[in-house]
N, C-alpha and C positions, 0 to 999 in steps of 0.2 A: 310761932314762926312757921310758914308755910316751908313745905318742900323745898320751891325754888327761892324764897330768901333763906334759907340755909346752906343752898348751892353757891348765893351770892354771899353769904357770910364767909362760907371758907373760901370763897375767889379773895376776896377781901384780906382776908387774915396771910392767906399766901402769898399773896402779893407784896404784904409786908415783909415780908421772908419770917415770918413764924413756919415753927418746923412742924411738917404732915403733924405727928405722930403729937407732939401739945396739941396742934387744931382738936385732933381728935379724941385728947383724954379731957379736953375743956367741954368741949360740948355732949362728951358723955357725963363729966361730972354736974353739967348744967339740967341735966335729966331724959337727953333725946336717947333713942333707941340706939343701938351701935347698930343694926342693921343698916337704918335710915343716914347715920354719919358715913359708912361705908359706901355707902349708893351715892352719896353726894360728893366725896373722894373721889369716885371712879368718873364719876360725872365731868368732875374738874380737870381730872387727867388723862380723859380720854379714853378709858376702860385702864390704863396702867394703874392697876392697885399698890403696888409697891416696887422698892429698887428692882427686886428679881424679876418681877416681870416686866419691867421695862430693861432689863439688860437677855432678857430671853429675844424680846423683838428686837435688842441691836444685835445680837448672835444669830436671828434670821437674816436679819439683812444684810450683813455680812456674808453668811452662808450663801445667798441670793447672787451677790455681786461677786464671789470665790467662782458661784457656778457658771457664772459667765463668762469668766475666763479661759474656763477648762477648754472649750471648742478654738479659740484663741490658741495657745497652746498647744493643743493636738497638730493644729495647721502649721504652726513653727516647724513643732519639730518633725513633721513629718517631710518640710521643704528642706528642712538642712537633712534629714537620712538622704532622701531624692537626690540634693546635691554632693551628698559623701558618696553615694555609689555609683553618679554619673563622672565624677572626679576620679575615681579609681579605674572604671569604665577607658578611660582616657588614659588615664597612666597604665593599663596595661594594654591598650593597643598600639601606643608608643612605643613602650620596649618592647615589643613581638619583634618576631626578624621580620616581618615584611610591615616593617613603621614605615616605610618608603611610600607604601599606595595611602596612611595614613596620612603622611606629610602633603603628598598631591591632591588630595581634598582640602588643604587651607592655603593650596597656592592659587 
């Protein structure tokens, strides 16, 4: 069996839902190199060798999409402080003693 029918063997076998880790104690007990079943794994999975490494690339991507938020967020809350102190702003030019020339600016 060449290289790439052995890539096609385990597409094959996975597809059936046989699990990675039988693919690949069958076709070492069958005599092939564990390096070369390894290379044909990653093959099949897109360089994901195993569960951790494929839950490392969903904890970047995540991290990825967390970080995109951040700039989102700064801009919230930076519009609600802007609005808490122009609120306050106003509350205390109201109660000053001359709220009066305050009041004749919204008539």
């Amino acid at each position: 069996m060449s290289e790439e029918k052995l890539i096609k063997y385990v597409q094959r076998e996975l597809e059936t839902g046989a699990p990675r880790e039988k693919v690949k104690e069958t076709l070492i007990a069958a005599g092939w190199n564990e390096d070369e079943v390894e290379d044909s794994l990653k093959v099949v999975f897109n360089g994901e060798n195993t569960e951790e490494e494929k839950d490392k690339k969903r904890k970047i991507k995540m991290d990825l999409v967390v970080d995109d938020e951040k700039p989102k967020l700064f801009f919230i809350t930076l519009l609600i402080f802007l609005g808490i102190i122009l609120f306050i702003g106003l509350l205390w030019a109201f109660f000053r003693e001359d709220s009066q020339t305050i009041l004749q600016l919204f008539r």
